[in-house]
ChimeraX commands (.cxc) that place a marker at each C-alpha (Angstrom):
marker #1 position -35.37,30.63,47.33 radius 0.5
marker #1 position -36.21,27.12,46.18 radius 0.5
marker #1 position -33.88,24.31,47.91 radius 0.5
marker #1 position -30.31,23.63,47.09 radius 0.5
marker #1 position -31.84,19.77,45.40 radius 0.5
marker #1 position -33.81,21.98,42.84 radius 0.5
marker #1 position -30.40,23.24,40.94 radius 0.5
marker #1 position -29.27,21.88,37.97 radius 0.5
marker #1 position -26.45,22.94,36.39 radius 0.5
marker #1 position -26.54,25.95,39.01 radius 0.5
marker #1 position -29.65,27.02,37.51 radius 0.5
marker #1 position -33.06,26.83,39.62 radius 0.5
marker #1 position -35.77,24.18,38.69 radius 0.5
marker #1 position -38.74,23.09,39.62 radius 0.5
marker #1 position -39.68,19.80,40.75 radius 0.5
marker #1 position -42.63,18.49,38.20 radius 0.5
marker #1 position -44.64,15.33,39.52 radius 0.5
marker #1 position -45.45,13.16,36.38 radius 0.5
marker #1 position -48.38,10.98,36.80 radius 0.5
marker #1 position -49.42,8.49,33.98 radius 0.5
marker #1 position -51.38,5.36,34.29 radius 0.5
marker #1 position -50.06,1.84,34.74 radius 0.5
marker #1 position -50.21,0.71,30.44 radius 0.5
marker #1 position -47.97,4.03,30.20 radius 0.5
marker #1 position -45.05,2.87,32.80 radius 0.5
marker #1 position -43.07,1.47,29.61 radius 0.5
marker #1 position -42.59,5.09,29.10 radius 0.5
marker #1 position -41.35,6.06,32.13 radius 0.5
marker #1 position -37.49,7.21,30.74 radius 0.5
marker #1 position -39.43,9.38,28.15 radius 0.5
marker #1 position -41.46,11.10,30.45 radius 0.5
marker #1 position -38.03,11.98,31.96 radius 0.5
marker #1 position -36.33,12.98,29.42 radius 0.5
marker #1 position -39.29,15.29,28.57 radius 0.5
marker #1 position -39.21,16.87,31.38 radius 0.5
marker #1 position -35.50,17.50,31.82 radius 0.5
marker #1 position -35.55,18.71,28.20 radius 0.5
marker #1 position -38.43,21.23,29.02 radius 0.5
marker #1 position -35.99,22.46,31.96 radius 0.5
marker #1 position -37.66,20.88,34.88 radius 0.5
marker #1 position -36.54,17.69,37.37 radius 0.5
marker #1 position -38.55,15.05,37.44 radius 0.5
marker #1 position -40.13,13.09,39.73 radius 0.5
marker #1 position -41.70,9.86,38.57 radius 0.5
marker #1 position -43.79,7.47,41.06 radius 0.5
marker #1 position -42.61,4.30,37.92 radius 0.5
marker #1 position -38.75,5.64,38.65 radius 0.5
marker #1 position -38.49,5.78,42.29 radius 0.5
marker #1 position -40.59,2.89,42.75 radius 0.5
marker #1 position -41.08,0.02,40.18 radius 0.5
marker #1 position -43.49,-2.78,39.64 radius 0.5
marker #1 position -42.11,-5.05,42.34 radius 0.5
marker #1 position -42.88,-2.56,45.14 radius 0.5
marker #1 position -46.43,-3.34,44.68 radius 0.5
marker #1 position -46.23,-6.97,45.56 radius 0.5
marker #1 position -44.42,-6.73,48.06 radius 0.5
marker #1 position -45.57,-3.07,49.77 radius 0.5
marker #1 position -49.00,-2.26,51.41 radius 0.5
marker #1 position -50.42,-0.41,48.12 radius 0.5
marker #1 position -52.00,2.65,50.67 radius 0.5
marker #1 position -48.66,3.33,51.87 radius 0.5
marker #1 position -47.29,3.59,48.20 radius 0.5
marker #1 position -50.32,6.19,47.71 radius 0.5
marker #1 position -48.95,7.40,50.90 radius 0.5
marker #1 position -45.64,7.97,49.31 radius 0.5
marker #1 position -46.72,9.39,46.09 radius 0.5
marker #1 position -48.93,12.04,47.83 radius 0.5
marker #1 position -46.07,13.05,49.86 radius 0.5
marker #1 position -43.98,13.60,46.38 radius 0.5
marker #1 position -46.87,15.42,45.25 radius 0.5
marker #1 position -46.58,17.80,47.63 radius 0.5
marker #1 position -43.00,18.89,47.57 radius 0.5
marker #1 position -43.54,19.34,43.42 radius 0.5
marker #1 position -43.99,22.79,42.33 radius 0.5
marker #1 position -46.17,21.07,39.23 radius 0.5
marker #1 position -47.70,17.96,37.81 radius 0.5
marker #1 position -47.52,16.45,34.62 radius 0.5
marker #1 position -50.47,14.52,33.67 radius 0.5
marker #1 position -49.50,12.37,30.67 radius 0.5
marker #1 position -52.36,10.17,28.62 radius 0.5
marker #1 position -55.34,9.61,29.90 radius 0.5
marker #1 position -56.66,9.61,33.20 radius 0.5
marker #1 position -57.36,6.55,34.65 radius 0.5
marker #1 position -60.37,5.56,37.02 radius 0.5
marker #1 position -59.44,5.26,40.67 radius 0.5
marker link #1:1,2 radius 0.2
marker link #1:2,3 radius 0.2
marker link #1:3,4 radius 0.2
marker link #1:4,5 radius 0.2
marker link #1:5,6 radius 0.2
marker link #1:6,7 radius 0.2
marker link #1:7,8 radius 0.2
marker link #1:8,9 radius 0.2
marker link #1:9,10 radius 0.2
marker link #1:10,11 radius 0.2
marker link #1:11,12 radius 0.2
marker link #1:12,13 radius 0.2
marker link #1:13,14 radius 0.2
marker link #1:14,15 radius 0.2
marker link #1:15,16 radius 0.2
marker link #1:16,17 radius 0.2
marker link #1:17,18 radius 0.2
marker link #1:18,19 radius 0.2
marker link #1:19,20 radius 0.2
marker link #1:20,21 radius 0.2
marker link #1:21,22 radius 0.2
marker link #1:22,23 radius 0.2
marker link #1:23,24 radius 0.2
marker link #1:24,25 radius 0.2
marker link #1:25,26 radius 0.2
marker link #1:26,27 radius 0.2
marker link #1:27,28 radius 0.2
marker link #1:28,29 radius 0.2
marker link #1:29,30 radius 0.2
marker link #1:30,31 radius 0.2
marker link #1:31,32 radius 0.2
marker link #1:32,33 radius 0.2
marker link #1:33,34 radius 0.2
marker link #1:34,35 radius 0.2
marker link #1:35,36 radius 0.2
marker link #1:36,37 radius 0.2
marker link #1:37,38 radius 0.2
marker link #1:38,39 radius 0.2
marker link #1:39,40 radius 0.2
marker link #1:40,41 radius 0.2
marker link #1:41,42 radius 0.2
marker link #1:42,43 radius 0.2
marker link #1:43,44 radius 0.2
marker link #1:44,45 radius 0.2
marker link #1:45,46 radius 0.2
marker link #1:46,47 radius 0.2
marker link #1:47,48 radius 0.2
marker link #1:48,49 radius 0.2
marker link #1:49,50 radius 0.2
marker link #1:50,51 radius 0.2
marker link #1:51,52 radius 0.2
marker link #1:52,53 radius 0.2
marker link #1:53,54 radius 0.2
marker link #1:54,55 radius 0.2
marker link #1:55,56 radius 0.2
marker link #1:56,57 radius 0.2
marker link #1:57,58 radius 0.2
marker link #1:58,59 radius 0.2
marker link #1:59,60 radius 0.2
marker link #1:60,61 radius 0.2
marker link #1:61,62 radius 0.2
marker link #1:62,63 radius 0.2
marker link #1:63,64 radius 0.2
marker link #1:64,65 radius 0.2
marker link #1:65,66 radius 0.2
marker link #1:66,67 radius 0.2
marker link #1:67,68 radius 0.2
marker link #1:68,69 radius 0.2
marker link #1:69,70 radius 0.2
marker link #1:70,71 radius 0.2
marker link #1:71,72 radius 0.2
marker link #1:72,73 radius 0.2
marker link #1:73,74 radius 0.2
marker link #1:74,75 radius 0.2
marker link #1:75,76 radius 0.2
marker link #1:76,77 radius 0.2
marker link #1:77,78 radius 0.2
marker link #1:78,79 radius 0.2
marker link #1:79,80 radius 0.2
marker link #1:80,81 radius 0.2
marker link #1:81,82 radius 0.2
marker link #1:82,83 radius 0.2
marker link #1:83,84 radius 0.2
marker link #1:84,85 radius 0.2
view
């Protein structure tokens, strides 16, 4: 039974991770709305945090972060192409 957070409107969901690269953030409410639209929640590293966390936060701990989304998502969304690390 997947966790109370994953209902929406009382109907199971599962988390989906979208990952995109940095020239794609602008697109960041689209990639939502795709996602709630193909009956998933999303959960978007350019929503939770935006460009102003990376000035001001150690970029490895923001990796940190994202990995630790990663792994409470039951999928990931890779939208565009990849970029190199």
């Amino acid at each position: 039974m997947k966790s109370i957070f994953r209902r929406l409107n009382g109907v199971e969901r599962d988390l989906i991770f979208a990952t995109f690269s940095d020239e794609n953030a602008h697109f960041r409410g689209e990639v939502n709305k795709f996602i709630f639209d193909s009956g998933g929640i999303p959960l978007n590293h350019y929503m939770i945090f935006d460009s102003d966390h990376y000035r001001f936060i150690n970029r490895k701990r923001l990796r940190t972060a994202n990995c630790n989304l990663l792994k409470k998502a039951d999928q990931l969304w890779v939208f565009g192409k990849a970029n190199e690390l």
